[in-house]
N, C-alpha and C positions, 0 to 999 in steps of 0.2 A: 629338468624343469619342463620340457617338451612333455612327459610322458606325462603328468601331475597336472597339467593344465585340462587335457581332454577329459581325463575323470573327476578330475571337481566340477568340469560344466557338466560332464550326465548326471552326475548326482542333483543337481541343483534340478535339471531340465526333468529328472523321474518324479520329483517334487513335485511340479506343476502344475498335473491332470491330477491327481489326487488333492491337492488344496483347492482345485476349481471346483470336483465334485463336492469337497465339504461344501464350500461356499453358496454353491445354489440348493440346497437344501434349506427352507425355510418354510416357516408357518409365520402368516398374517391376517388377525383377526381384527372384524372391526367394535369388536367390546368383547368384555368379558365378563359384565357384570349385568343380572337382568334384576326386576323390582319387580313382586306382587303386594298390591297393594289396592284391598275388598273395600277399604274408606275411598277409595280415590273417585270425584264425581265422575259423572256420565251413566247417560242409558246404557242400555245391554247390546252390546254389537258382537258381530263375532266378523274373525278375519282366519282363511283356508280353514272354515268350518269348526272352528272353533270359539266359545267366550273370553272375550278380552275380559284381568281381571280387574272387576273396580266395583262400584255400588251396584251398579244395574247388574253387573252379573252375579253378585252377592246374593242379591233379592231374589234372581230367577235359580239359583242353586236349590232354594226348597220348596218349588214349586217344578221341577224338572227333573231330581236325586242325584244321584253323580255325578259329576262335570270335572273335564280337566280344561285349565284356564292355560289361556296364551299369558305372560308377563304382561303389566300394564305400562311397564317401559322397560326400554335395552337402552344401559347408562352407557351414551356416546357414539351410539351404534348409529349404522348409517340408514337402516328399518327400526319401525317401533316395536318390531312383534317378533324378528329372529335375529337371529345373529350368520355372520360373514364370513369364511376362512377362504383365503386364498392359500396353498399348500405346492410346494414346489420341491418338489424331490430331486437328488442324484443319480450317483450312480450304485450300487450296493443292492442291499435288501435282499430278504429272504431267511427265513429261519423261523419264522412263525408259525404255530400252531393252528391257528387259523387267519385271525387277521395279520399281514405282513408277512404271509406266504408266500412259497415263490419268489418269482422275482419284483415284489411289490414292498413299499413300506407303509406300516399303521399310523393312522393321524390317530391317536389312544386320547382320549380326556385321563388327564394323569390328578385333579383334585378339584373339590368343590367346600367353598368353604363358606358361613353367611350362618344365619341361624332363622328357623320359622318353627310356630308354637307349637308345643305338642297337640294335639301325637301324628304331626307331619313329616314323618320321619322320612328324610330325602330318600332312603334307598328304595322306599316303596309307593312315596307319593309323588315324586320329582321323573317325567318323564323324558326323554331324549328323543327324539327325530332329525334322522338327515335326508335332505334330498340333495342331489348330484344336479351342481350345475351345469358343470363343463368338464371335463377331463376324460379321454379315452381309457376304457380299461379299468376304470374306478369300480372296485366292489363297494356298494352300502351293506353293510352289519346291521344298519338300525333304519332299516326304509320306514316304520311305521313305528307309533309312540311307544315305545319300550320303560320299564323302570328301569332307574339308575343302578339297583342292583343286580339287577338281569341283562346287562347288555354285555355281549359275550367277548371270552378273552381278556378279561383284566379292563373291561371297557372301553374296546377297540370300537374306533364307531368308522373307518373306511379303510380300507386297503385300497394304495395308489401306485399304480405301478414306478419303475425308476424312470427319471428323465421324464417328469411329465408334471404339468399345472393339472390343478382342480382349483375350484369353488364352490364351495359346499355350504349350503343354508343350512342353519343347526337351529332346530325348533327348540323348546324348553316346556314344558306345559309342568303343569299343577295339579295335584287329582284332589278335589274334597268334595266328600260328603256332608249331606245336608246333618246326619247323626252324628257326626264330629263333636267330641264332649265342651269345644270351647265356643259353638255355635251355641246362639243365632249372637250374641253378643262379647267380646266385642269382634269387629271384622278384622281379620287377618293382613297385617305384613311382614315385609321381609323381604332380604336381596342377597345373594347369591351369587358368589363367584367361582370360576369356571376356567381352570387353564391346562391347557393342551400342550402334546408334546407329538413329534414327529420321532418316530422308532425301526429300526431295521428288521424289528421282531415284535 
């Protein structure tokens, strides 16, 4: 009975650091859902040099040609114009290709789902930008507005190293053109949802 004691508490005690590691591995977003919506009133304003999207930037789209639009709201978000991840790694990671290299893990956007008119087809009109708020060691993939079909890796948008917080601002923007076949009438909506997963690879 003496011998059977000491090896059911190491087994219990080997347990420990590995279920801690799971445990502090998380992702915390503060929405996941953003709106564009060209009916929505207000003048044309832009925010980090971009047009918010609603009337006023509607009107100034054919009078300006291309434009990619900020969302005209982020449903629940704690900003009206990006969205939030707080991202909180273990211990692990590595095996990636690119993003989640080494010894880091990839915060990947794993689906997007929502529908907007043709022919706004998300993979080449729906763009992604991240900026790096805090975290040591964070690679961005997507420093500047990428399409959603072109953001690399299976749409890895940072590598984080293990054992480490980020906060990462995730832009969303919109590309339309003023020759769009469903312009100038009627103005475009639509919302869009967006969820992420934290990956070793």
């Amino acid at each position: 009975m003496d011998k059977i004691a000491p090896n059911g508490l190491t087994r219990t005690l080997a347990l420990v650091p590995f279920l801690f590691a799971l445990g502090l591995a998380q992702v915390s977003c503060d929405a996941s859902e953003v709106r564009f919506d060209f009916s929505a009133p207000g003048f044309l304003s832009f925010q980090a040099g971009y047009p918010v999207a609603n009337l006023g930037g509607y009107l100034h789209l054919f009078d300006a040609g291309p434009l990619m639009f900020l969302p005209t709201q982020v449903l629940g978000g704690s900003q009206p114009y990006r969205l939030e991840c707080t991202i909180t790694t273990g211990g692990g990671g590595g095996g990636g290709a690119l993003c989640g290299a080494g010894n880091t893990h990839c915060f990947r956007l794993t689906g997007i789902s929502g529908s907007l008119p043709p022919p706004l087809d998300p993979n080449t009109r729906v763009y992604v930008m991240v900026q790096v708020v805090s975290g040591t060691g964070v690679i961005n993939h997507v420093p500047g507005p990428t399409p959603l079909g072109a953001i690399p890796d299976n749409r890895g948008l940072a590598s984080i190293p293990r054992n480490t917080t980020a906060v990462l601002w995730i832009y969303i923007l919109l590309r339309m053109d003023p020759l769009d076949a469903f312009l100038p009438d009627p103005p475009v909506s639509g919302t869009l949802t967006f969820t992420y997963r934290l990956r070793n690879n």
